[in-house]
ZADO-1210 file (C-alpha; in nm, 4 decimals, padded with zeros to 6 digits):
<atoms>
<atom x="00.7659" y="-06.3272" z="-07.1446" code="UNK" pos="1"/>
<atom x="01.0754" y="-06.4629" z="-06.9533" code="UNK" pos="2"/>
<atom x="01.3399" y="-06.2253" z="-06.9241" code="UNK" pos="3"/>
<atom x="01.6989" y="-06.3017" z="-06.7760" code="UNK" pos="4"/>
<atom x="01.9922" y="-06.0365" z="-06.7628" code="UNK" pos="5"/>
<atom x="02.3072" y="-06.1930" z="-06.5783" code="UNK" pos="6"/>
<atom x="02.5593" y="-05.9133" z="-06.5506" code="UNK" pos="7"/>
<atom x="02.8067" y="-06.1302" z="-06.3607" code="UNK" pos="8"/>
<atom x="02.8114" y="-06.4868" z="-06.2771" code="UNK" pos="9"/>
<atom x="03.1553" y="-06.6607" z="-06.1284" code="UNK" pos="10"/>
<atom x="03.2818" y="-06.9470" z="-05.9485" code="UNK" pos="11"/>
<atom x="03.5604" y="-06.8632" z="-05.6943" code="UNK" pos="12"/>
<atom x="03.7708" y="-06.5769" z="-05.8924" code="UNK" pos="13"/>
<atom x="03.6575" y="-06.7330" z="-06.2301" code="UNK" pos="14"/>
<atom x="03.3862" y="-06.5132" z="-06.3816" code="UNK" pos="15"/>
<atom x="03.2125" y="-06.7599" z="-06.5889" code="UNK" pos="16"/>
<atom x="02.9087" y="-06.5702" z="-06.7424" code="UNK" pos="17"/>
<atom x="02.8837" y="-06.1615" z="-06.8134" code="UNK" pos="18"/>
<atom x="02.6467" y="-05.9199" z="-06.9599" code="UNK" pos="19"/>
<atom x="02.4071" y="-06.2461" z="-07.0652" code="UNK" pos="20"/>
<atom x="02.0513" y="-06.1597" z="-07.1952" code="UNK" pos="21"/>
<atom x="01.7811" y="-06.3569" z="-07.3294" code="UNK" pos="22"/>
<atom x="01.3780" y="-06.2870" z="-07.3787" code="UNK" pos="23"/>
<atom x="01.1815" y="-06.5360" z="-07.4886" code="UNK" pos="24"/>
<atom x="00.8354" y="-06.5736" z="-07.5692" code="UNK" pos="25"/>
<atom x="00.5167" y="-06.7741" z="-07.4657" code="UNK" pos="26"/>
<atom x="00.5504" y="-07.0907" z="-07.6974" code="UNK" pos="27"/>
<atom x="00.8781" y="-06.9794" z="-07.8512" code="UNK" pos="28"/>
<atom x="01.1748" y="-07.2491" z="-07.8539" code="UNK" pos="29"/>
<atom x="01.5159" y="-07.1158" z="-07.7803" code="UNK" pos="30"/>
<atom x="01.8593" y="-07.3040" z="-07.8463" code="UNK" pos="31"/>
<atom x="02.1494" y="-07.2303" z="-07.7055" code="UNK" pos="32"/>
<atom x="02.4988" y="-07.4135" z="-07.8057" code="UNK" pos="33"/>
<atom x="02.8556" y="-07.3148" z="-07.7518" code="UNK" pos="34"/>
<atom x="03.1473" y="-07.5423" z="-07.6639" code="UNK" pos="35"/>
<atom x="03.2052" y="-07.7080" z="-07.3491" code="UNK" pos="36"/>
<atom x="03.2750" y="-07.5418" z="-07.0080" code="UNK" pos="37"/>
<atom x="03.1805" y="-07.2189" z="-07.1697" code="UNK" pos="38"/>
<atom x="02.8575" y="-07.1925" z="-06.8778" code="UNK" pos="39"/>
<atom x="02.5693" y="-07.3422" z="-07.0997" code="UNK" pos="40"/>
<atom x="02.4091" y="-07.5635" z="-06.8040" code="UNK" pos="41"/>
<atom x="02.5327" y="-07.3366" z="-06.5302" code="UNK" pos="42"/>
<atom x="02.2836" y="-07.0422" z="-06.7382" code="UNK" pos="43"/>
<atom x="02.0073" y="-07.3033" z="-06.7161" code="UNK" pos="44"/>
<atom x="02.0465" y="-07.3641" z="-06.3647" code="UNK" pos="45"/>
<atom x="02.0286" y="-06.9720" z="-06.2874" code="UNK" pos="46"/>
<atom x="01.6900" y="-06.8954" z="-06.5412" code="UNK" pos="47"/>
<atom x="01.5124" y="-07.2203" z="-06.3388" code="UNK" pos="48"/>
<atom x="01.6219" y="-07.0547" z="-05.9958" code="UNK" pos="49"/>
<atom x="01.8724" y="-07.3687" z="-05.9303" code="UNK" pos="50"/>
<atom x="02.1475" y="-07.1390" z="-05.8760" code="UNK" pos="51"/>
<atom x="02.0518" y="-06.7681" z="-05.7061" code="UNK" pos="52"/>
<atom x="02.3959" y="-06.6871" z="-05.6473" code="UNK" pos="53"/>
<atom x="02.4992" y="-06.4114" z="-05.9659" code="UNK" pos="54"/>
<atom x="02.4026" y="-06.0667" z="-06.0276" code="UNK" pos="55"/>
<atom x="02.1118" y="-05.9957" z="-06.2639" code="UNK" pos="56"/>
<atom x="01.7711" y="-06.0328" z="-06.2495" code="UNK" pos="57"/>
<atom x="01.5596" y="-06.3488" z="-06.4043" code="UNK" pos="58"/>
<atom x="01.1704" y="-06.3050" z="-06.4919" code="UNK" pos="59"/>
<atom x="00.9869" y="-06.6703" z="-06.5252" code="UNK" pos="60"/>
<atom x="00.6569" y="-06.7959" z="-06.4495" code="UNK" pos="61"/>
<atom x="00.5751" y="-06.9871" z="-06.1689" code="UNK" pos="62"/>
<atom x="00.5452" y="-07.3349" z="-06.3288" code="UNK" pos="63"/>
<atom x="00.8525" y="-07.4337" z="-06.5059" code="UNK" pos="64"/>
<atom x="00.9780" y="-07.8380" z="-06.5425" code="UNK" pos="65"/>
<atom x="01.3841" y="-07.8926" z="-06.5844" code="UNK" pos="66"/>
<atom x="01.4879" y="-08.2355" z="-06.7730" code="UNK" pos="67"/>
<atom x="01.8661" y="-08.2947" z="-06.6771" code="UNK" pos="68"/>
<atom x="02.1100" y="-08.4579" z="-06.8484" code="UNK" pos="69"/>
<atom x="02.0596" y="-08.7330" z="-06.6388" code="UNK" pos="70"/>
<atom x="01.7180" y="-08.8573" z="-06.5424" code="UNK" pos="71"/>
<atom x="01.7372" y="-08.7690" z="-06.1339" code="UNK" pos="72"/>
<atom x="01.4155" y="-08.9894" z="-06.0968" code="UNK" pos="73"/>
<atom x="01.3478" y="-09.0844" z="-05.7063" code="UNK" pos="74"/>
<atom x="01.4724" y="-09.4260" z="-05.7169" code="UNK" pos="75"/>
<atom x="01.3463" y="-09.5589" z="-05.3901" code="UNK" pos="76"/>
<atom x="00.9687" y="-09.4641" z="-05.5381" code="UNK" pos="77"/>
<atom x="00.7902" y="-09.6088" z="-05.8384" code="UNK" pos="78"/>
<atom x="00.7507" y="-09.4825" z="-06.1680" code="UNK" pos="79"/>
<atom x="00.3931" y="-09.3510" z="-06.0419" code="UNK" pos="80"/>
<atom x="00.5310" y="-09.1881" z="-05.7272" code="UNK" pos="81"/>
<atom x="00.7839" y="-09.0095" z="-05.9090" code="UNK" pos="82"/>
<atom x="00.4794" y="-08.8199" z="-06.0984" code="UNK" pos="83"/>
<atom x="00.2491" y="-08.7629" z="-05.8445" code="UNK" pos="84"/>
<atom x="00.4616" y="-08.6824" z="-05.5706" code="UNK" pos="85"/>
<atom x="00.6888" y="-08.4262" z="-05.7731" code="UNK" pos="86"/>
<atom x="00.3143" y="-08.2850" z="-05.8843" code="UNK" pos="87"/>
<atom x="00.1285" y="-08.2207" z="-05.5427" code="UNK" pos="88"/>
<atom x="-00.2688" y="-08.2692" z="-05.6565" code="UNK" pos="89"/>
<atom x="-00.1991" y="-08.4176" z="-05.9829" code="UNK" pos="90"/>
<atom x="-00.4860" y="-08.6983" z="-06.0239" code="UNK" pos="91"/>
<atom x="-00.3283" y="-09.0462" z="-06.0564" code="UNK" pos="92"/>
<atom x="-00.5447" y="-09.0709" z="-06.3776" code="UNK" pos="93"/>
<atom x="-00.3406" y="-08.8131" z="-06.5229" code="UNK" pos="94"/>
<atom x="-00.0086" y="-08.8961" z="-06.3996" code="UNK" pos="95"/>
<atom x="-00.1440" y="-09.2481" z="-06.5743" code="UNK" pos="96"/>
<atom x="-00.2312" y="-09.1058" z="-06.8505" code="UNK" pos="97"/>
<atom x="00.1083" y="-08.9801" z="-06.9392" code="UNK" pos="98"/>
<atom x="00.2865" y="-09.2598" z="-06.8861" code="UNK" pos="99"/>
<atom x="00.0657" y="-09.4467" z="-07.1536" code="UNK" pos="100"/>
<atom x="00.1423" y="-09.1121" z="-07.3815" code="UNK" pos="101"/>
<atom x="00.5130" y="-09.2429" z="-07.3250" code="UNK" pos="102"/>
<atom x="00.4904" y="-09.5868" z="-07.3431" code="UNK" pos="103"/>
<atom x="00.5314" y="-09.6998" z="-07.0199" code="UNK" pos="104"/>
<atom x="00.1655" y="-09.7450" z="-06.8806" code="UNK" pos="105"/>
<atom x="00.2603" y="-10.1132" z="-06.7734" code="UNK" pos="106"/>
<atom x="00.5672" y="-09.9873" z="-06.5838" code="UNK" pos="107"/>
<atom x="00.3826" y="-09.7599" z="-06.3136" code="UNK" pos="108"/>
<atom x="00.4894" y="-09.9673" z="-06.0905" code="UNK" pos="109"/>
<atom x="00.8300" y="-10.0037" z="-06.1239" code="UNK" pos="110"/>
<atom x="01.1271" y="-09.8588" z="-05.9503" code="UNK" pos="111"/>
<atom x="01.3722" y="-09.6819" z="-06.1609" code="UNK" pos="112"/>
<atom x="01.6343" y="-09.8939" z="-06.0997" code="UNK" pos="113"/>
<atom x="01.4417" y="-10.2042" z="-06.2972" code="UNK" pos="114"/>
<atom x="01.4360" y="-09.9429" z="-06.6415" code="UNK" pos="115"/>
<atom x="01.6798" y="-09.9218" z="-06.9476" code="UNK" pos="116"/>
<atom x="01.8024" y="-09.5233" z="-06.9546" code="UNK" pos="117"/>
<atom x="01.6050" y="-09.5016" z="-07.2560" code="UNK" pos="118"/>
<atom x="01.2431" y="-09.5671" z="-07.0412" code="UNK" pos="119"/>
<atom x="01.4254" y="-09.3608" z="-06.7142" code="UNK" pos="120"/>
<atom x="01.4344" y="-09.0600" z="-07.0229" code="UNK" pos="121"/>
<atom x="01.1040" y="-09.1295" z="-07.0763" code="UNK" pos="122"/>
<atom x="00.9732" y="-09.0837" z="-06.7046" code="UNK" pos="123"/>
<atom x="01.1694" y="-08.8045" z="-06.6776" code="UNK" pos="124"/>
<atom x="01.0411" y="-08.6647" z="-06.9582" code="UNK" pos="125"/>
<atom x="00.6856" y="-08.7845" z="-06.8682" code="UNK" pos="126"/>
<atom x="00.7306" y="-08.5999" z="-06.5008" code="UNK" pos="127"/>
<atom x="00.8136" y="-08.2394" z="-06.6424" code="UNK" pos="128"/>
<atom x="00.5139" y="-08.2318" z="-06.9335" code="UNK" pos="129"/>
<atom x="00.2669" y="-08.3809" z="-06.6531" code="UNK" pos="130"/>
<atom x="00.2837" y="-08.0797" z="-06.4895" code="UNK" pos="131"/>
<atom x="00.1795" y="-07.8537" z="-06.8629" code="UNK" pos="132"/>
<atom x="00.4943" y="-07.6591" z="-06.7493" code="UNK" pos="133"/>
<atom x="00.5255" y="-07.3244" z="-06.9211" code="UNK" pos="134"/>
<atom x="00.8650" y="-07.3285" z="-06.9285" code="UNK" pos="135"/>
<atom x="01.0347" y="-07.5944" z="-07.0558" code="UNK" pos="136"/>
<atom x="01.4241" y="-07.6614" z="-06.9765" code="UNK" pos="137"/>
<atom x="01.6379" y="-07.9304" z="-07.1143" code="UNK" pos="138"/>
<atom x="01.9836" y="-07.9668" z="-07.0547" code="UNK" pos="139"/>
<atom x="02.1712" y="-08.2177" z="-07.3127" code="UNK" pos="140"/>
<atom x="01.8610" y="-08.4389" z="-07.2883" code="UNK" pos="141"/>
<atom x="01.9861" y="-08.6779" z="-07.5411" code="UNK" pos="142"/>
<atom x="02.3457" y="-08.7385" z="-07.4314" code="UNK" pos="143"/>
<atom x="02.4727" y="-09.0577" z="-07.4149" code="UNK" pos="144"/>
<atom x="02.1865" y="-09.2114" z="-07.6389" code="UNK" pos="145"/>
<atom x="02.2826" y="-09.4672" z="-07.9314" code="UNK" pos="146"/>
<atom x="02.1295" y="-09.2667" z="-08.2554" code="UNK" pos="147"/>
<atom x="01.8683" y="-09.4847" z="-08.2426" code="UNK" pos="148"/>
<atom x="01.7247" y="-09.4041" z="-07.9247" code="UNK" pos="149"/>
<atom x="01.7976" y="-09.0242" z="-07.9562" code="UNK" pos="150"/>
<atom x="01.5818" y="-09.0200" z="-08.2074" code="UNK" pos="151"/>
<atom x="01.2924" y="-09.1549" z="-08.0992" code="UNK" pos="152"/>
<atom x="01.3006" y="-08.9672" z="-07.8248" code="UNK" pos="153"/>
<atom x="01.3449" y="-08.6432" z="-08.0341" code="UNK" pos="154"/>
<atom x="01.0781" y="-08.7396" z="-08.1873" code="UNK" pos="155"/>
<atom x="00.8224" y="-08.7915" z="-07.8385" code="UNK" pos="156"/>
<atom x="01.0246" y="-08.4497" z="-07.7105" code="UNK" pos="157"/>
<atom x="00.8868" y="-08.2597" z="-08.0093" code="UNK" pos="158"/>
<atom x="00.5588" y="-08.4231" z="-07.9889" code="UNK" pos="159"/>
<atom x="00.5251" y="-08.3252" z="-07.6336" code="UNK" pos="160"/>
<atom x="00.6175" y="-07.9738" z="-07.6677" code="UNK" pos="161"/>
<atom x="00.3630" y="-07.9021" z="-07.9525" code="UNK" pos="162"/>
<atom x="00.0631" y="-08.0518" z="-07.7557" code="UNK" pos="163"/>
<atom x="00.1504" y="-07.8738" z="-07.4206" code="UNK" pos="164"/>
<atom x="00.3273" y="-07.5733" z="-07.6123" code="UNK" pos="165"/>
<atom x="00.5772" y="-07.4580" z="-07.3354" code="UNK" pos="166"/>
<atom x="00.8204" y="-07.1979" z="-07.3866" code="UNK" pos="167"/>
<atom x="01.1571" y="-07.3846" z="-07.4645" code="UNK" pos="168"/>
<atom x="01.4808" y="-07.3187" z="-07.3357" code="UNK" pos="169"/>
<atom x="01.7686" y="-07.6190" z="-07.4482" code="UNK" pos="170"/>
<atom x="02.1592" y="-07.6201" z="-07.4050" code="UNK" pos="171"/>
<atom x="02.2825" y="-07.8932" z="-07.6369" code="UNK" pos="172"/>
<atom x="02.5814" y="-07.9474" z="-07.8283" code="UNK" pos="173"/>
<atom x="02.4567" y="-08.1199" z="-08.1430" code="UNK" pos="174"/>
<atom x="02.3504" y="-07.8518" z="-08.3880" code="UNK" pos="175"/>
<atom x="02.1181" y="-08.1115" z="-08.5811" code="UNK" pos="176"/>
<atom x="01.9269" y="-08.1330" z="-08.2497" code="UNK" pos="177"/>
<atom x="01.8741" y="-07.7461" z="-08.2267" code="UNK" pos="178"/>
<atom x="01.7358" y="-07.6903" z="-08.5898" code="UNK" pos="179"/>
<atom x="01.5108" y="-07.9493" z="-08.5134" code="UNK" pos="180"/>
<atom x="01.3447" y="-07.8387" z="-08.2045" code="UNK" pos="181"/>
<atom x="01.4140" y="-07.4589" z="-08.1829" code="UNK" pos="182"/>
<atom x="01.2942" y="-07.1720" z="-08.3781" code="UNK" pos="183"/>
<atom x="01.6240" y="-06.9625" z="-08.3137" code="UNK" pos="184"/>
<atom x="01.9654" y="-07.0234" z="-08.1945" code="UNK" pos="185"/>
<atom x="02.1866" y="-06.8753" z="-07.9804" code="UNK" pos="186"/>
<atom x="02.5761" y="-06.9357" z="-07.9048" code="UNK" pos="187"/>
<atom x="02.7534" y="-06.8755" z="-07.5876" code="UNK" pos="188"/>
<atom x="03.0881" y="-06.7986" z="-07.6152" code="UNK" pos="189"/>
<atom x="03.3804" y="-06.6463" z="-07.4625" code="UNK" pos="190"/>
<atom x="03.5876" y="-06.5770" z="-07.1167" code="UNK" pos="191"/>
<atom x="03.3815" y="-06.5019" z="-06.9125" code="UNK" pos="192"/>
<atom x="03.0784" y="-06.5790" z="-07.1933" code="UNK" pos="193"/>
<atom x="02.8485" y="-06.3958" z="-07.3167" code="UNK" pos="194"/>
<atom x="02.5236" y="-06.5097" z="-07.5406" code="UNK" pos="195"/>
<atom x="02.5629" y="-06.4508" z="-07.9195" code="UNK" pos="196"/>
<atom x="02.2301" y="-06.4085" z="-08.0930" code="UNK" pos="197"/>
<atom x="02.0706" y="-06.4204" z="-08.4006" code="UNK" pos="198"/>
<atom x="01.8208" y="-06.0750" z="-08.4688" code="UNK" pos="199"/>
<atom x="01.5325" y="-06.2631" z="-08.5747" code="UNK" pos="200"/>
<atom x="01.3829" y="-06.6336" z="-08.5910" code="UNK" pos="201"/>
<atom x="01.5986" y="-06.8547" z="-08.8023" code="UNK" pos="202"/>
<atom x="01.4289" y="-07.1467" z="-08.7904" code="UNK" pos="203"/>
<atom x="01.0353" y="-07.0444" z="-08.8308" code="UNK" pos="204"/>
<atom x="00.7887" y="-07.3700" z="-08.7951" code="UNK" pos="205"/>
<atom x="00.4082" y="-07.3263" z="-08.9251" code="UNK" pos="206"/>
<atom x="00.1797" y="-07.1820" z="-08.7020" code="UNK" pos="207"/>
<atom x="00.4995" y="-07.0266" z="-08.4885" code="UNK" pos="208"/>
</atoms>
């Protein structure tokens, strides 16, 4: 179970977030959407332990993975470094191994700077599920994608959360994105916000 309560969350004199709670469960895939600057990403950063400086309390397990908005790969290593050495231990058969489950097997040794964004997305993406996180975070993870693209990597993002099965926390603001990927949906909205949510699943998948 991860458990977050943020009573009070504020930036200077501007209280941003207040009286926030969210549970979710092992495996269960939470939404949350709300319009811009109302604290969506700055609530992500504070259940991953990014940001420690609110009042409330945050339960999580130990092994979480966080896919930004932007990819944030090491671009002075290659596309192999930037799994192994973000994953102390990890096997470079594994890290391997999920770069061929992304499609980028014969890029290993590549810097990031030599990739379109769409194959960056995909290391990124290929660097948080290495790990079998068991909670997953993703923060607009299809922004600034040509419909196209966003797709197909909706489609390798839902793929790669039913083989690992992480729990799933994502902040996006396209509501197509969040009735595909998340069994319930919450809104955060307000000044200072506070998280709107639904009383039971709305969006129930088989085998959920």
């Amino acid at each position: 179970m991860i458990r977050v309560h943020v009573r009070r969350k504020a930036f200077g004199g501007t209280e941003i977030l207040r009286d926030v709670r969210l549970d979710l469960l092992p495996g269960e895939r939470v939404a949350v959407v709300g319009p811009s600057g109302a604290g969506k990403s700055t609530l992500l950063r504070i259940v991953a332990g990014v940001d420690r400086a609110f009042e409330g309390e945050v339960e999580r397990p130990g092994n979480i993975a966080f896919v930004f908005q932007e990819p944030t790969l090491l671009r002075w290593r290659s596309v192999l470094q930037n799994l192994t050495l973000t994953h102390p231990g990890l096997p470079e058969e594994a890290a391997r191994a999920m770069l061929r489950r992304v499609g980028l097997e014969d890029k290993a040794g590549d810097f990031p700077g030599q990739l379109s964004l769409g194959q960056q997305r995909r290391v990124a993406l290929a660097r948080a599920f290495v790990g079998k996180p068991e909670l997953l975070i993703l923060d607009e993870p299809f922004v600034s994608l040509d419909p196209a693209l966003a797709e197909e990597m909706m489609a390798l993002t839902e793929s790669l959360i039913a083989e690992v099965r992480p729990a799933v926390l994502l902040v996006t603001h396209a509501r197509a994105e969040a009735e595909r990927l998340a069994d319930r949906i919450c809104r955060l909205e307000g000044s200072p916000a506070t998280l709107v949510q639904p009383p039971v699943r709305v969006m129930p998948r088989a085998g959920s």
